[in-house]
PDB file of N, CA, C and O in Angstrom:
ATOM      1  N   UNK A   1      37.129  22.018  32.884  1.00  0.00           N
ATOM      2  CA  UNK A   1      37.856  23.261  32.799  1.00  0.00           C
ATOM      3  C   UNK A   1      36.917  24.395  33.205  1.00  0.00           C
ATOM      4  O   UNK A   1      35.806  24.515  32.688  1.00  0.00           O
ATOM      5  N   UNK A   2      37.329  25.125  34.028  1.00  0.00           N
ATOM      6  CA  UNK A   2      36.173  26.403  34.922  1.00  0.00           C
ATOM      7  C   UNK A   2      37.222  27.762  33.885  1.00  0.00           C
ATOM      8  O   UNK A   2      38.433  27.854  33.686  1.00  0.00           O
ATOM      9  N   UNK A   3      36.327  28.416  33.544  1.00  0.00           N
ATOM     10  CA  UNK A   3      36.325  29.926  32.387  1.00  0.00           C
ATOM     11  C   UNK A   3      35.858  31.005  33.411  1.00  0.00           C
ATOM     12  O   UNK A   3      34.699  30.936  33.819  1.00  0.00           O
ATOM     13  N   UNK A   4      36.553  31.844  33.785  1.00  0.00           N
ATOM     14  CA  UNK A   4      35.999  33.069  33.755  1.00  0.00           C
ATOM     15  C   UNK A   4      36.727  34.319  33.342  1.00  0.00           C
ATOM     16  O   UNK A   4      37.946  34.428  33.215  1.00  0.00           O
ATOM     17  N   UNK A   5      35.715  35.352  33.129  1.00  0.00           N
ATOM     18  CA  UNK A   5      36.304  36.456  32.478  1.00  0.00           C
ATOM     19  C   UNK A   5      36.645  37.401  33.865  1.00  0.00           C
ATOM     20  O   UNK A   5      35.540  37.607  34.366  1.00  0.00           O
ATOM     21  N   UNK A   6      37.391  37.874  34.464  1.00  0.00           N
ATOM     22  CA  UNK A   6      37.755  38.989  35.108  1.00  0.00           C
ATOM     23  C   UNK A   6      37.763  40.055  34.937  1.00  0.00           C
ATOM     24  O   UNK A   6      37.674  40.894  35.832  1.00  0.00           O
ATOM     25  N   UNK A   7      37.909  40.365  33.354  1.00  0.00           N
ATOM     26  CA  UNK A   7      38.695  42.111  33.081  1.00  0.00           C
ATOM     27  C   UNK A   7      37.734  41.575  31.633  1.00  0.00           C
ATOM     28  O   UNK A   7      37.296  40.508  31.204  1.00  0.00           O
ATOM     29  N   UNK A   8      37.729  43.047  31.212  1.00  0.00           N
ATOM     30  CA  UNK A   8      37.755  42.755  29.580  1.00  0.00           C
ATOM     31  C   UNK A   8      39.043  42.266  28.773  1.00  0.00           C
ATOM     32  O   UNK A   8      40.221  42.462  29.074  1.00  0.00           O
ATOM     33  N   UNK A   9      38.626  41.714  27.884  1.00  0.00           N
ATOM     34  CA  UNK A   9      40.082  40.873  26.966  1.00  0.00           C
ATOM     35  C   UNK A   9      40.937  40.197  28.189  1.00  0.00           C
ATOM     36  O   UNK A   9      42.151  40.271  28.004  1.00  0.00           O
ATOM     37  N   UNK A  10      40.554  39.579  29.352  1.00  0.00           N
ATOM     38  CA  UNK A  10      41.534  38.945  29.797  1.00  0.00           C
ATOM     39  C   UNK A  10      40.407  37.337  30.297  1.00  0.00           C
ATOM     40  O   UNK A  10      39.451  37.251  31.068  1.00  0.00           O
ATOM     41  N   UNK A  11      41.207  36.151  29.313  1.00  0.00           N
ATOM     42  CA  UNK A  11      40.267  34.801  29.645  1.00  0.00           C
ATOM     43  C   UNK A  11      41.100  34.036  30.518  1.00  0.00           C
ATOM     44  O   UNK A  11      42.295  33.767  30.392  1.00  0.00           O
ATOM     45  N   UNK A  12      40.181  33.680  31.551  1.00  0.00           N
ATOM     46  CA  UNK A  12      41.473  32.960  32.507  1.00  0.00           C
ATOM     47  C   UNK A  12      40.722  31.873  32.497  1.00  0.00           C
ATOM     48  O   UNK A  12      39.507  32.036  32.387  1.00  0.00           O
ATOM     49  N   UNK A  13      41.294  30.441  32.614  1.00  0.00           N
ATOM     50  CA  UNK A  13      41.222  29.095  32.520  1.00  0.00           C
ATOM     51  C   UNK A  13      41.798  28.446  33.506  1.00  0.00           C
ATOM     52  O   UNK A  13      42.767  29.037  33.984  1.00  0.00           O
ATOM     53  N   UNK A  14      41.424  27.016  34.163  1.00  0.00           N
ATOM     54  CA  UNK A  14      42.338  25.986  34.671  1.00  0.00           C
ATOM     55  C   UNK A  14      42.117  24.921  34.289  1.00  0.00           C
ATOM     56  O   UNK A  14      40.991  24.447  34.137  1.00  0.00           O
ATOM     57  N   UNK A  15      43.751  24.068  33.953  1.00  0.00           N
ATOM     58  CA  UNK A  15      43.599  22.828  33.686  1.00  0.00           C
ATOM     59  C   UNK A  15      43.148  21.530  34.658  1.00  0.00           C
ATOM     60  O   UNK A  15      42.439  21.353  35.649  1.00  0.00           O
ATOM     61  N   UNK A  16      43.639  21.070  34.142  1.00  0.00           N
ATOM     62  CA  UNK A  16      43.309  19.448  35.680  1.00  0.00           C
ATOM     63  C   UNK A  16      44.151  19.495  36.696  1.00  0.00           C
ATOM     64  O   UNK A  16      43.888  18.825  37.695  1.00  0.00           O
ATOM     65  N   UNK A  17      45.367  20.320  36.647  1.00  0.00           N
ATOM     66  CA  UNK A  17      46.334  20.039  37.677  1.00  0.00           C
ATOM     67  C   UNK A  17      45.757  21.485  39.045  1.00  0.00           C
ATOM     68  O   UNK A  17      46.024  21.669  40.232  1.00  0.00           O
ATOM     69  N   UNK A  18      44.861  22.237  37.985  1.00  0.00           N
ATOM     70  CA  UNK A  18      44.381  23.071  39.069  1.00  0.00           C
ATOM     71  C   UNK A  18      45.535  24.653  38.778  1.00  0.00           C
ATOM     72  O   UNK A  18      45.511  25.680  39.456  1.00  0.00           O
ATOM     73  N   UNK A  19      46.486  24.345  37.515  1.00  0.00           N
ATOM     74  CA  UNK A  19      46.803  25.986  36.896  1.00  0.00           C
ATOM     75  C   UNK A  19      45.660  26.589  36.394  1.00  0.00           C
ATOM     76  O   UNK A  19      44.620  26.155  35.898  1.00  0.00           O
ATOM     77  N   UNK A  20      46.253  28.078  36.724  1.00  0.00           N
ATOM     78  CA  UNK A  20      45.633  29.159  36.042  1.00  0.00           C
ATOM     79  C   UNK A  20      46.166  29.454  34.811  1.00  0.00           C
ATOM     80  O   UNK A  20      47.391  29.404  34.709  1.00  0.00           O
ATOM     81  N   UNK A  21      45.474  29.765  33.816  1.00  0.00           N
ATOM     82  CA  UNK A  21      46.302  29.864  32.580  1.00  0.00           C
ATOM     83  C   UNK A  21      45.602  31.336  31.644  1.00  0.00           C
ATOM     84  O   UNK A  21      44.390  31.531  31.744  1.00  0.00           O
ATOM     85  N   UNK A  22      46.191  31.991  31.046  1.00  0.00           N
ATOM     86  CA  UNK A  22      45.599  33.253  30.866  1.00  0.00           C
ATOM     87  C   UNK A  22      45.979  33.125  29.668  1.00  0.00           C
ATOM     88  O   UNK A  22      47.071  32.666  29.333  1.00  0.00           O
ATOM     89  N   UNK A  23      44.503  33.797  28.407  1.00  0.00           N
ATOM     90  CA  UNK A  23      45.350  33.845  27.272  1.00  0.00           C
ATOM     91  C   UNK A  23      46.350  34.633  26.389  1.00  0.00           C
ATOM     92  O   UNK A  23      46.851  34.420  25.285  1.00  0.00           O
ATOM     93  N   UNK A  24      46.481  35.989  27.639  1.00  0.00           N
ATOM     94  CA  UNK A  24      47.250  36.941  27.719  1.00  0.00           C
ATOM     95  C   UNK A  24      49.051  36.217  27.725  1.00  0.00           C
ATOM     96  O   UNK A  24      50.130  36.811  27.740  1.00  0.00           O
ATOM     97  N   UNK A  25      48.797  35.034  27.709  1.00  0.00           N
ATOM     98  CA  UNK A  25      50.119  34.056  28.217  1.00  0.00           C
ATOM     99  C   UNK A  25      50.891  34.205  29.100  1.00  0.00           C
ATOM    100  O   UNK A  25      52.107  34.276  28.920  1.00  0.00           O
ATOM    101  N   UNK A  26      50.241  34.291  30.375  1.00  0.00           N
ATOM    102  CA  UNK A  26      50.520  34.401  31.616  1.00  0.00           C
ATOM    103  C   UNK A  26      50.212  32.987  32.628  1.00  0.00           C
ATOM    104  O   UNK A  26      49.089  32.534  32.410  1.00  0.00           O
ATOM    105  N   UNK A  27      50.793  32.422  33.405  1.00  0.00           N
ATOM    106  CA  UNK A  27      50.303  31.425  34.247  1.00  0.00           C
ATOM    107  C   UNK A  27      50.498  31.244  35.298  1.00  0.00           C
ATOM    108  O   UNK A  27      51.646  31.591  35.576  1.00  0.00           O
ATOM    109  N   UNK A  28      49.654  30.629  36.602  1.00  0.00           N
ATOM    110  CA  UNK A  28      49.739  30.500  37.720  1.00  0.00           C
ATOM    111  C   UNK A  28      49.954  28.931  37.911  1.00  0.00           C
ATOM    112  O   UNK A  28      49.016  28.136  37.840  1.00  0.00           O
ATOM    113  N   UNK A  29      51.316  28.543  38.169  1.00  0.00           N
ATOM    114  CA  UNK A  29      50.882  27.146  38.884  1.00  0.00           C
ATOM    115  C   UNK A  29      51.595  26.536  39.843  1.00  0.00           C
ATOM    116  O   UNK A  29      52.818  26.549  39.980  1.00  0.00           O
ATOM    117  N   UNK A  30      50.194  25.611  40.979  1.00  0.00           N
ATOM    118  CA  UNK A  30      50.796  25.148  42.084  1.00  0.00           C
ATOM    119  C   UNK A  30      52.122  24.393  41.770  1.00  0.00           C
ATOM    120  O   UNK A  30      52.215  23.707  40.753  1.00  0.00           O
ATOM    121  N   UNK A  31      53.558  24.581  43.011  1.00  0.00           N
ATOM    122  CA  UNK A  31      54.681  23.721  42.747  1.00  0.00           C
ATOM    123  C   UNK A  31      55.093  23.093  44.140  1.00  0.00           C
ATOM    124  O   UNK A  31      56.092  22.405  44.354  1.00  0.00           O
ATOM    125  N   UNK A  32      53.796  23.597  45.336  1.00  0.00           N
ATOM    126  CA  UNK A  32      53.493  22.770  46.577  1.00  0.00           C
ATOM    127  C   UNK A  32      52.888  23.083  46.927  1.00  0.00           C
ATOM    128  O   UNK A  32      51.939  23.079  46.143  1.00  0.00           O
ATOM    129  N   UNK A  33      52.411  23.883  48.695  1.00  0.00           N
ATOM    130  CA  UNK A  33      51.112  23.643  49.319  1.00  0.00           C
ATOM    131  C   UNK A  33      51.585  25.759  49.699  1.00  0.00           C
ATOM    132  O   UNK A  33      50.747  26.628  49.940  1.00  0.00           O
ATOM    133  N   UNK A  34      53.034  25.946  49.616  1.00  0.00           N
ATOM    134  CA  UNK A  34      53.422  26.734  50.246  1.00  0.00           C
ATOM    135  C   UNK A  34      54.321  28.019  48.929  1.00  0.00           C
ATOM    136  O   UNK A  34      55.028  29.014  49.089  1.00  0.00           O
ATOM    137  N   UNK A  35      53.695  27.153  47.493  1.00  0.00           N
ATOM    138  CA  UNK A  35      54.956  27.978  46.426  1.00  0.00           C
ATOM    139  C   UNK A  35      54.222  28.202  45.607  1.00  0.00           C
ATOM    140  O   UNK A  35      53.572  27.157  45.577  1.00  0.00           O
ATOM    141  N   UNK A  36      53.686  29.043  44.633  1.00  0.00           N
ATOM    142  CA  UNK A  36      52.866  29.188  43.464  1.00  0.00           C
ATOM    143  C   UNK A  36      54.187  29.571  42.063  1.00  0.00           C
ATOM    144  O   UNK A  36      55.075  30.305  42.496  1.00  0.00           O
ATOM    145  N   UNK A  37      54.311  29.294  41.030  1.00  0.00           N
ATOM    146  CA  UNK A  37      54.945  29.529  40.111  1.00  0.00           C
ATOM    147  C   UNK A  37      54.281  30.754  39.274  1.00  0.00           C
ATOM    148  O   UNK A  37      53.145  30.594  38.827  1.00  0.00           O
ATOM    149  N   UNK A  38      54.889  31.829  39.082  1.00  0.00           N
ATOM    150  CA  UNK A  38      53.895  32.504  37.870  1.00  0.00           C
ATOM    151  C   UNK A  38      54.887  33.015  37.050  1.00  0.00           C
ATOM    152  O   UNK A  38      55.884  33.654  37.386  1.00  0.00           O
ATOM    153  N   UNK A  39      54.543  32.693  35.995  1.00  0.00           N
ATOM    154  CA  UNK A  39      55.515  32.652  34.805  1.00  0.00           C
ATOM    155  C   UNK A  39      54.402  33.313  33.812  1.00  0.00           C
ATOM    156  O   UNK A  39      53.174  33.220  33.788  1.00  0.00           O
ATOM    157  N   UNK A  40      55.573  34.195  32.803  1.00  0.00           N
ATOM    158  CA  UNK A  40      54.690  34.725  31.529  1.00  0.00           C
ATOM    159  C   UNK A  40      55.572  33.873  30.138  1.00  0.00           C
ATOM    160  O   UNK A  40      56.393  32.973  30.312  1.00  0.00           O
ATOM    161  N   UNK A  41      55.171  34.401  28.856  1.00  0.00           N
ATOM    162  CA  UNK A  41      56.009  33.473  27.906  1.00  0.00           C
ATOM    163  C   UNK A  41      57.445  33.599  27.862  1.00  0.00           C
ATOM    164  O   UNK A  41      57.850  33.337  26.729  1.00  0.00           O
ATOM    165  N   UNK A  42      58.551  33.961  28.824  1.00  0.00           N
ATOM    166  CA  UNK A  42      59.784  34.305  28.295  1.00  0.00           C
ATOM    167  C   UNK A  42      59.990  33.683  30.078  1.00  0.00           C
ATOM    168  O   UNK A  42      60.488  32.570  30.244  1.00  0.00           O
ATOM    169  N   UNK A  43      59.695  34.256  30.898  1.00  0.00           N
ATOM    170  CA  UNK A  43      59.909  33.782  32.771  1.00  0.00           C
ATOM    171  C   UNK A  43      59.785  33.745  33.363  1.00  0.00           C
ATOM    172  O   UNK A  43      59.550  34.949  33.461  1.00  0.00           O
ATOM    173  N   UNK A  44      59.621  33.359  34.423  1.00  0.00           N
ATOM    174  CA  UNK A  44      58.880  32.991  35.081  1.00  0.00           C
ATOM    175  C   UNK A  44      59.630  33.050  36.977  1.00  0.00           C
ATOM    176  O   UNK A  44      60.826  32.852  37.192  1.00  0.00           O
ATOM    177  N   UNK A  45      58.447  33.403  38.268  1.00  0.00           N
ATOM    178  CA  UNK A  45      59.008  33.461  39.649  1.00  0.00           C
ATOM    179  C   UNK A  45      58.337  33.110  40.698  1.00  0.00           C
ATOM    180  O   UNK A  45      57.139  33.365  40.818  1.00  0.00           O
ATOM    181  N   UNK A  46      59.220  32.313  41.818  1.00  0.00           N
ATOM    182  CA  UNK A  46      58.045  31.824  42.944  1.00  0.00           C
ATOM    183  C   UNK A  46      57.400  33.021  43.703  1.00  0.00           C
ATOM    184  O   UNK A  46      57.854  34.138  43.949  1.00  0.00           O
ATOM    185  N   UNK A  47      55.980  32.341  44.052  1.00  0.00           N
ATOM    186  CA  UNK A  47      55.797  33.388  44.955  1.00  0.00           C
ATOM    187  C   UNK A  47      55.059  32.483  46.173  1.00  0.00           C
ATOM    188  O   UNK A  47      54.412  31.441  46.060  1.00  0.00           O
ATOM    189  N   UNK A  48      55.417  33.315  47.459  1.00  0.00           N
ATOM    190  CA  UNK A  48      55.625  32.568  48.734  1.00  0.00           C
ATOM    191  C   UNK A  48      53.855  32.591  49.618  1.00  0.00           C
ATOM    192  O   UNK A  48      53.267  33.665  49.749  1.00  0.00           O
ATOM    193  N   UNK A  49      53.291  31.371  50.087  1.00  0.00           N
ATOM    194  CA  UNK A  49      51.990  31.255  49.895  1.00  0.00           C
ATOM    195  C   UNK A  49      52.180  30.995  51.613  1.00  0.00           C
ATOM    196  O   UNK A  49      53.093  30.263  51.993  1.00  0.00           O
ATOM    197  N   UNK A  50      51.481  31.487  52.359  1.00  0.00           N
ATOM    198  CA  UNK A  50      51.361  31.175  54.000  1.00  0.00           C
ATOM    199  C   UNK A  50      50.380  31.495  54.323  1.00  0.00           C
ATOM    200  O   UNK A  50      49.566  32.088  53.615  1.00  0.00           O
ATOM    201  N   UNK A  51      50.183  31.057  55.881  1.00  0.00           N
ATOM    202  CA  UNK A  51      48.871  31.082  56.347  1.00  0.00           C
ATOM    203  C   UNK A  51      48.703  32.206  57.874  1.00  0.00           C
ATOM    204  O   UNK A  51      49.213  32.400  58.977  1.00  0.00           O
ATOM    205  N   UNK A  52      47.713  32.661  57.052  1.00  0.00           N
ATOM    206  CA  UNK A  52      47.405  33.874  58.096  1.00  0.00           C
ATOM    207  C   UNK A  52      46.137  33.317  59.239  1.00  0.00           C
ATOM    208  O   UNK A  52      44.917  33.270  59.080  1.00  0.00           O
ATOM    209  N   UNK A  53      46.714  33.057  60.039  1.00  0.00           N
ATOM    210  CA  UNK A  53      45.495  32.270  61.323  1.00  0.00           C
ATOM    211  C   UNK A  53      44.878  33.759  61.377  1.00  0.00           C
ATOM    212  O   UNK A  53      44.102  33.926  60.437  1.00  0.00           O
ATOM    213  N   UNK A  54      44.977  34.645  62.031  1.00  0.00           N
ATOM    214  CA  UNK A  54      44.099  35.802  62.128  1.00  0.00           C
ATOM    215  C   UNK A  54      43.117  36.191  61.026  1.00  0.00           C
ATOM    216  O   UNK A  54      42.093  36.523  61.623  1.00  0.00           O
ATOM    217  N   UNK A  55      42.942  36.301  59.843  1.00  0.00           N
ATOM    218  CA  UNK A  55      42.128  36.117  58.711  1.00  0.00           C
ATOM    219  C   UNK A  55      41.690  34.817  58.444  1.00  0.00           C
ATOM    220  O   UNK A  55      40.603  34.861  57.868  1.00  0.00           O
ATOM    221  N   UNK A  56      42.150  33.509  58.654  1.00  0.00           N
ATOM    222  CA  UNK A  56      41.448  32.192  58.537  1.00  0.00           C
ATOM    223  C   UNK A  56      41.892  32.026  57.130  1.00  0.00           C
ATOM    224  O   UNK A  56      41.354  31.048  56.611  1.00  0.00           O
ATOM    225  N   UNK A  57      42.567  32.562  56.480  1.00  0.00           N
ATOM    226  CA  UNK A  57      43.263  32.495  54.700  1.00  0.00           C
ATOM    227  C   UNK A  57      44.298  32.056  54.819  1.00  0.00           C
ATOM    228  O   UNK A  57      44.997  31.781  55.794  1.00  0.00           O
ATOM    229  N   UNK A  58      44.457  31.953  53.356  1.00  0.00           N
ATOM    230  CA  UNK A  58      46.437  32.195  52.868  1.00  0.00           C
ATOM    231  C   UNK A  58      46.751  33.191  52.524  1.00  0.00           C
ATOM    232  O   UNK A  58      45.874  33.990  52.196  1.00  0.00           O
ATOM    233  N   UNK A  59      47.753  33.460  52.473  1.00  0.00           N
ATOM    234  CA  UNK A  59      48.094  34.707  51.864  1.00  0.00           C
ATOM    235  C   UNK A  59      49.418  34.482  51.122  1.00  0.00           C
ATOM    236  O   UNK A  59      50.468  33.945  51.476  1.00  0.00           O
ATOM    237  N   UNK A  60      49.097  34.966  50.176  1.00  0.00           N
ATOM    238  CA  UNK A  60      50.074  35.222  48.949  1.00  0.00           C
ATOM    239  C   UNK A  60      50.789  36.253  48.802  1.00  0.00           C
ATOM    240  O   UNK A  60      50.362  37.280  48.273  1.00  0.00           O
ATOM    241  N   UNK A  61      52.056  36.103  49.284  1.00  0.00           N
ATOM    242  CA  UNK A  61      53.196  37.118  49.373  1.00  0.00           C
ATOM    243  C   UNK A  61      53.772  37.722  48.094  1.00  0.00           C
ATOM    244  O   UNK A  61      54.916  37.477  47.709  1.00  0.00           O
ATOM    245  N   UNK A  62      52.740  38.693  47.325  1.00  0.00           N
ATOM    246  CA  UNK A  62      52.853  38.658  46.044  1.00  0.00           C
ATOM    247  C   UNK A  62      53.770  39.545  45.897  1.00  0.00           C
ATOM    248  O   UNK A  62      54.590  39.413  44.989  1.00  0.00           O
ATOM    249  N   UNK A  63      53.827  40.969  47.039  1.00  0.00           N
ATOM    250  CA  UNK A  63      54.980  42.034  47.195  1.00  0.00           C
ATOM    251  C   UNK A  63      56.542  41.692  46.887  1.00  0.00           C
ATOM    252  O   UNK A  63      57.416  42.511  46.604  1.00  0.00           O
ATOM    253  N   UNK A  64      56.656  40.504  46.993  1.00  0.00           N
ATOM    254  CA  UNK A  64      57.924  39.972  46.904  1.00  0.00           C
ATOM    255  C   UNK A  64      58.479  39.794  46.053  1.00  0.00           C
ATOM    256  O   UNK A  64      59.650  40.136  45.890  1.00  0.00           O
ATOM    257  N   UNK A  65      57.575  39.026  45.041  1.00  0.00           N
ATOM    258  CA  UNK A  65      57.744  38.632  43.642  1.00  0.00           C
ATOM    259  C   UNK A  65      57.902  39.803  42.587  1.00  0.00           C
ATOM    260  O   UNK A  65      58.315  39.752  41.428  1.00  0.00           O
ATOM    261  N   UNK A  66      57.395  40.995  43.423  1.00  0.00           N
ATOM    262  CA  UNK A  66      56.890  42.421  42.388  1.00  0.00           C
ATOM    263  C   UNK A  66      58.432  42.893  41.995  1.00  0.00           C
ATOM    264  O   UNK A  66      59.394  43.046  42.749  1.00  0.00           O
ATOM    265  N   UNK A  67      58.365  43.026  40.932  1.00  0.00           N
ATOM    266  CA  UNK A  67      59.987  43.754  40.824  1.00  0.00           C
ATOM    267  C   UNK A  67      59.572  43.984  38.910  1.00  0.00           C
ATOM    268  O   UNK A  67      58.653  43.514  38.240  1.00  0.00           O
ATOM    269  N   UNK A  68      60.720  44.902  38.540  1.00  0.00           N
ATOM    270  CA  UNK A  68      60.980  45.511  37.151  1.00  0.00           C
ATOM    271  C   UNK A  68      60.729  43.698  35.654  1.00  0.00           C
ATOM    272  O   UNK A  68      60.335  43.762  34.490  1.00  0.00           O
ATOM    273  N   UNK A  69      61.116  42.575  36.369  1.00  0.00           N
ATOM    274  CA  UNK A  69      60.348  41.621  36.013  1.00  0.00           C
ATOM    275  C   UNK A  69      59.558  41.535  35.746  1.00  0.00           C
ATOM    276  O   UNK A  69      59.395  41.379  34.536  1.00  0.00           O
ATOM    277  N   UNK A  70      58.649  41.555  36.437  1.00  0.00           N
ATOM    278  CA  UNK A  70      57.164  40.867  36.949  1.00  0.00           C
ATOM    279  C   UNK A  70      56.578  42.172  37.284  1.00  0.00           C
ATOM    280  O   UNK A  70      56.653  42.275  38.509  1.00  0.00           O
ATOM    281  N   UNK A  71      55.957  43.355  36.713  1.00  0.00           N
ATOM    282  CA  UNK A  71      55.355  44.481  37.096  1.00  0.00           C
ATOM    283  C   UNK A  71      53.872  44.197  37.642  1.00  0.00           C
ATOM    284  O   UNK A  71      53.143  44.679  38.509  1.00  0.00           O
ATOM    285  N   UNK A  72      53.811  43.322  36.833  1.00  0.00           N
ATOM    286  CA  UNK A  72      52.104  42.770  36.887  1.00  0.00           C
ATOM    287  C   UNK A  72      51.694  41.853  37.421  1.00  0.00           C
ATOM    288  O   UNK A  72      50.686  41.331  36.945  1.00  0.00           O
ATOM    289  N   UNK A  73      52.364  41.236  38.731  1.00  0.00           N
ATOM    290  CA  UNK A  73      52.292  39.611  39.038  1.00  0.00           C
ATOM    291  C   UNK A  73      51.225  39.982  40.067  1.00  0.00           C
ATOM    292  O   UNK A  73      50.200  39.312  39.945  1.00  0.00           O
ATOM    293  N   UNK A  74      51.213  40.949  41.121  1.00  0.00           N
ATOM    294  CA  UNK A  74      50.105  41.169  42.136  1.00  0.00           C
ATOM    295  C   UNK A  74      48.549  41.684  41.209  1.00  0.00           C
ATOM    296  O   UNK A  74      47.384  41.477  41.548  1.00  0.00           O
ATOM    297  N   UNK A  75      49.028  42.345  40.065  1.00  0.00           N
ATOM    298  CA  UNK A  75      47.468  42.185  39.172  1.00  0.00           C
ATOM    299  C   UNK A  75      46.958  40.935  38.941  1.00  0.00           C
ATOM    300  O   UNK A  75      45.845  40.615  39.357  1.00  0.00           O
ATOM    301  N   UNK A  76      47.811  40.048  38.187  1.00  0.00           N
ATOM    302  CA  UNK A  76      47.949  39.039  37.730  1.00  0.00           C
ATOM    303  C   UNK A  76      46.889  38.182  38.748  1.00  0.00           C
ATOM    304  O   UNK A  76      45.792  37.720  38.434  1.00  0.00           O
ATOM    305  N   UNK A  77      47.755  38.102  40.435  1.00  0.00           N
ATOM    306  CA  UNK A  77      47.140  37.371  40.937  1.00  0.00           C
ATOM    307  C   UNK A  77      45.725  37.309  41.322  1.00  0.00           C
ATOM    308  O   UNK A  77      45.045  36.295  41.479  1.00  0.00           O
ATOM    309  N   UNK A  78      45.200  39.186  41.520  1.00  0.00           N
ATOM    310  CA  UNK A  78      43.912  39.421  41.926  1.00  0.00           C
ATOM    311  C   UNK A  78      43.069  38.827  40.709  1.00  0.00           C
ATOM    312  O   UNK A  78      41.964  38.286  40.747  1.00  0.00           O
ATOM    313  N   UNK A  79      43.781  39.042  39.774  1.00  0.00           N
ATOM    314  CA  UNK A  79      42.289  38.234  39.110  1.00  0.00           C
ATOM    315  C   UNK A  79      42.104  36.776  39.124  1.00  0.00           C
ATOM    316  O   UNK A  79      40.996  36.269  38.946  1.00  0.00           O
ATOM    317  N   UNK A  80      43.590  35.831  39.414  1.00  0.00           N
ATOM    318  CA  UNK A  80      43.458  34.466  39.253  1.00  0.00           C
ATOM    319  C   UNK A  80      42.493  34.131  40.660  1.00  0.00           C
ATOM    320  O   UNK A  80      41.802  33.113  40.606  1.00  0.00           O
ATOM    321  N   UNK A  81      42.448  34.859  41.741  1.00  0.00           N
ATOM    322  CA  UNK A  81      41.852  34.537  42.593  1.00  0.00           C
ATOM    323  C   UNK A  81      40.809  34.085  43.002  1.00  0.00           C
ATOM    324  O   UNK A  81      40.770  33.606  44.135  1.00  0.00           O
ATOM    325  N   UNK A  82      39.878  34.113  42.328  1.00  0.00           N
ATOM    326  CA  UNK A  82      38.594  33.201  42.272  1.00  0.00           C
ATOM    327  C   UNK A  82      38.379  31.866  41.499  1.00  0.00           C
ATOM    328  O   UNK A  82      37.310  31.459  41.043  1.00  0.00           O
ATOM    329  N   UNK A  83      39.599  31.260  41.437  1.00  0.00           N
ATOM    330  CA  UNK A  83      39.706  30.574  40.211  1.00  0.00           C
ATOM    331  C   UNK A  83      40.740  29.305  41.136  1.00  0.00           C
ATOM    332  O   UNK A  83      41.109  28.232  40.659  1.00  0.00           O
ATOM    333  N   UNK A  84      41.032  29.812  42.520  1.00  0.00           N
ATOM    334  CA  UNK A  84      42.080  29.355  43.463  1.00  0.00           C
ATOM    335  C   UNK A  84      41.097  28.591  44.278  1.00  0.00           C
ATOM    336  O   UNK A  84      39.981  28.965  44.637  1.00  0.00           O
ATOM    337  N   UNK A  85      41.682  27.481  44.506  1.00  0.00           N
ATOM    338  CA  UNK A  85      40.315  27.103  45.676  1.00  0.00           C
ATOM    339  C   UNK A  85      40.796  27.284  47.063  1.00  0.00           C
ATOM    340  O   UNK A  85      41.991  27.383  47.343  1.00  0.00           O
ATOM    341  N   UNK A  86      40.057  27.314  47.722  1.00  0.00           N
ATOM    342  CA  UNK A  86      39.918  28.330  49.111  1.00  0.00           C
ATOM    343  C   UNK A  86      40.354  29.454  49.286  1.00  0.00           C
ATOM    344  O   UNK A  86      41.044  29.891  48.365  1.00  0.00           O
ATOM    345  N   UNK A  87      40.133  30.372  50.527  1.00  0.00           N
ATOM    346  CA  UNK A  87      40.449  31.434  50.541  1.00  0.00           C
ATOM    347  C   UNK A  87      41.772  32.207  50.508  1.00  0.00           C
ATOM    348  O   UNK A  87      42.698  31.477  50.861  1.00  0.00           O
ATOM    349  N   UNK A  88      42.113  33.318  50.230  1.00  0.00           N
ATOM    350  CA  UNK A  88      43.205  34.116  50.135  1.00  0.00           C
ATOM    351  C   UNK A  88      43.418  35.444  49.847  1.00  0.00           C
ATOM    352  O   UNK A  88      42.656  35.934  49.013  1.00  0.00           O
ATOM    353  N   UNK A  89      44.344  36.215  50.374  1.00  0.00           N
ATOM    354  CA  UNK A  89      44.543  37.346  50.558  1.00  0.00           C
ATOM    355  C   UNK A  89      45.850  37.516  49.676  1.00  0.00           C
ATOM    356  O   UNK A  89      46.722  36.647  49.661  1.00  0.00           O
ATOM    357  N   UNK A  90      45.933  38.703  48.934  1.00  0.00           N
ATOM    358  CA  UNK A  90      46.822  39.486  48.538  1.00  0.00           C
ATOM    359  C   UNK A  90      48.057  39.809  49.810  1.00  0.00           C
ATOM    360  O   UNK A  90      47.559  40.441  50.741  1.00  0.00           O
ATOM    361  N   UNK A  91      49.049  39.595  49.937  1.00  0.00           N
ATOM    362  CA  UNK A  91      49.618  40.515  50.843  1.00  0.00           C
ATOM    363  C   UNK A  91      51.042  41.003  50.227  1.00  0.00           C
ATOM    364  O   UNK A  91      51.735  41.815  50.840  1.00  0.00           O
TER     365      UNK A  91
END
């Protein structure tokens, strides 16, 4: 299990399957190569993962997911991001 702290008071974790898990009770997890799930304790929304050949990344179409829901899902993600293996961009 890889720990790091991002923020103050915020502990982010991953299990074996390779989720992010926050103890804020927030979570990131893979549901293919192209879908990330992020759900908090009550619900949870996909968000759309593609590949940007011009940057050599993925990029995580987090704008999409952003709505009166999910206020915090593009925060959310900048911090799970080092915690993601290989590279990626916010978009």
């Amino acid at each position: 299990m890889k720990k790091i702290r991002s923020m103050p008071d915020y502990q982010l974790d991953t299990d074996a399957s390779g989720a992010v898990l926050c103890a804020e009770g927030w979570s990131l997890r893979w549901i293919g190569p192209e879908l990330i799930e992020y759900g908090t304790s009550t619900d949870a929304c996909l968000v759309n993962v593609g590949y940007d050949v011009d940057r050599k990344s993925r990029a995580i179409y987090a704008s999409e997911a952003s709505s009166a829901w999910f206020p915090r899902v593009v925060e959310h993600l900048c911090m799970a991001l080092p915690l993601l293996p290989g590279r990626y961009v916010i978009v």
